[in-house]
N, C-alpha and C positions, 0 to 999 in steps of 0.2 A: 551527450545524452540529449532527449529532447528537453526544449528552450523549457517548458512550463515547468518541468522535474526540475533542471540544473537551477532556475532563479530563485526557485521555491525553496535548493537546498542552500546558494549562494545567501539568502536571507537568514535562512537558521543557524549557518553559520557564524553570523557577526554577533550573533548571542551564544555561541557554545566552543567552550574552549576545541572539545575535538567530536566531529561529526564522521559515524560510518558507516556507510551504505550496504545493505547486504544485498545486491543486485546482479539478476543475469545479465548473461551476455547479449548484449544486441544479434539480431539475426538478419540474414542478407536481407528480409521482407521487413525490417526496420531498419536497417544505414536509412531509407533517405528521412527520416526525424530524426536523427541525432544532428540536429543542427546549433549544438550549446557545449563553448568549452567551459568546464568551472573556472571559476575564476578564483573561490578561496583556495589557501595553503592549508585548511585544517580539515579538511573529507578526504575519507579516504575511503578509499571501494576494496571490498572483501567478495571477490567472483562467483559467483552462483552457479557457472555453469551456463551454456547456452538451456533457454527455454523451452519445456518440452510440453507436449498436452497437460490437459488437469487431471489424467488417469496416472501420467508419468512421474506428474511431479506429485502429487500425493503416494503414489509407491515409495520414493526417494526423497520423503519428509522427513524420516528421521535421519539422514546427512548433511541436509538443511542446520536441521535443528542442533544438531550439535556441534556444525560449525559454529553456530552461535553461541550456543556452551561454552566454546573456547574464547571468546570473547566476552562473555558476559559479567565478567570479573573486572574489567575494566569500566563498566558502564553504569553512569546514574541514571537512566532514563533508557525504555525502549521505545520508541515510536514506529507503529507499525502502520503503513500505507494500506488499505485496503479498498474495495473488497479483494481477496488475493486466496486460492485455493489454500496457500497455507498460515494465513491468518490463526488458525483456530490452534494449530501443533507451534505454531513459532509463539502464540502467547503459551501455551502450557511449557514449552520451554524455557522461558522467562525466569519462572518461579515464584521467588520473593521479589525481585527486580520489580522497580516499579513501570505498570506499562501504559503506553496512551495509544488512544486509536488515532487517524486521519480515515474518513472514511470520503472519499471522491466518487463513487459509483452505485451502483446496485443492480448483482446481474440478474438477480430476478427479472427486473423491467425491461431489458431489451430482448429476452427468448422469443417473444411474436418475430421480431424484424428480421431474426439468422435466417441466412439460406438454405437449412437444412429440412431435412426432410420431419415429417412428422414424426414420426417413431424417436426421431434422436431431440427434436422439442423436448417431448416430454422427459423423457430419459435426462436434457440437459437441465427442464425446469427442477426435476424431482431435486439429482444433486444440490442447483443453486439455492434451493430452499434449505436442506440441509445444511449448506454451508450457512446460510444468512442467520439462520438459527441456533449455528454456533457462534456466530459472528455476535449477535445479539446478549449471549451469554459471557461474551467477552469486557462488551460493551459495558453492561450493568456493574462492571467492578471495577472499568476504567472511566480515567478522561475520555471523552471522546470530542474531535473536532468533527467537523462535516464544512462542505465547503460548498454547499447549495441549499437552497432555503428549504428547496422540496424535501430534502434528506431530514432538516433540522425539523420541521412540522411532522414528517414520519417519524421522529425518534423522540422529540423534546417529553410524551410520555410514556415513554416505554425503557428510557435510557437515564438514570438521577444525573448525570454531570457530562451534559452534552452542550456544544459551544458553537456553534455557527462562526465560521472564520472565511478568510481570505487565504488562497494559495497561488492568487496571480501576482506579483510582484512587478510587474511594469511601473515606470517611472516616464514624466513626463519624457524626460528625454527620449525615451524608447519610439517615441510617435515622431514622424515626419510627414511634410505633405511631400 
């Protein structure tokens, strides 16, 4: 997987007896970042399927979501990586389970830079609003991490229990000249 995913979960691991990944599958235009093997014995990955548009995968949300139904008996905690089209159906799946966010992004902010055409901008900003606005609704009844300041000063009032963290786990040893 890539390096910053895999240390980030290699770290969560040494604090939880068993960690499990509900992740797609890497796609030929991502092999070359999968440059990270895990190294704990306690993750395990539950296949998502390879990754399809955000029209695809919200059609085939609710197969998602109750694969995770089927696991959810097993779990004290769900921590859900965001922003992610199904963010918003994988917490309503949840339930009673207690859930927390990580939020690393915001696709509101990069719709000016796609190279798409206008007509599809807008059409993409409309959705990502949507989503962020669910996303938002999530937020207010969970933990929420964030993992850049910018993120933390946009949410610290609009979110009650929002945490400004670290998700690099680099150690000295990682560095060489």
């Amino acid at each position: 997987m890539p390096g910053y995913l895999g240390r980030f979960l290699d770290s969560l691991a040494e604090r939880c007896k068993v960690v499990t990944c509900f992740l797609h599958l890497a796609g030929v235009d991502e092999l070359q970042h999968m440059d990270y093997t895990i190294q704990s014995d306690n993750i395990y990955w539950v296949n998502l399927g390879v990754r399809g548009s955000v029209p695809r995968r919200l059609i085939f949300a609710k197969k998602i979501t109750e694969l995770i139904s089927e696991y959810q008996r097993d779990f004290d905690y769900l921590l859900i990586r965001g922003p992610t089209p199904l963010l918003p159906a994988v917490a309503r799946a949840a339930g009673d389970l207690p859930t927390a966010l990580l939020l690393v992004g915001d696709y509101v902010a990069g719709i000016d830079d796609l190279p798409q055409p206008d007509w599809r901008k807008e059409a993409i900003r409309l959705w990502a609003r949507w989503n962020k606005y669910q996303q938002m609704r999530v937020a207010q009844g969970s933990l929420t991490f964030v993992n850049s300041h910018k993120l933390y000063e946009e949410l610290r009032s609009i979110v009650p229990n929002v945490v400004e963290t670290r998700t690099t786990t680099l150690t000295a040893a990682d560095f060489y000249e």
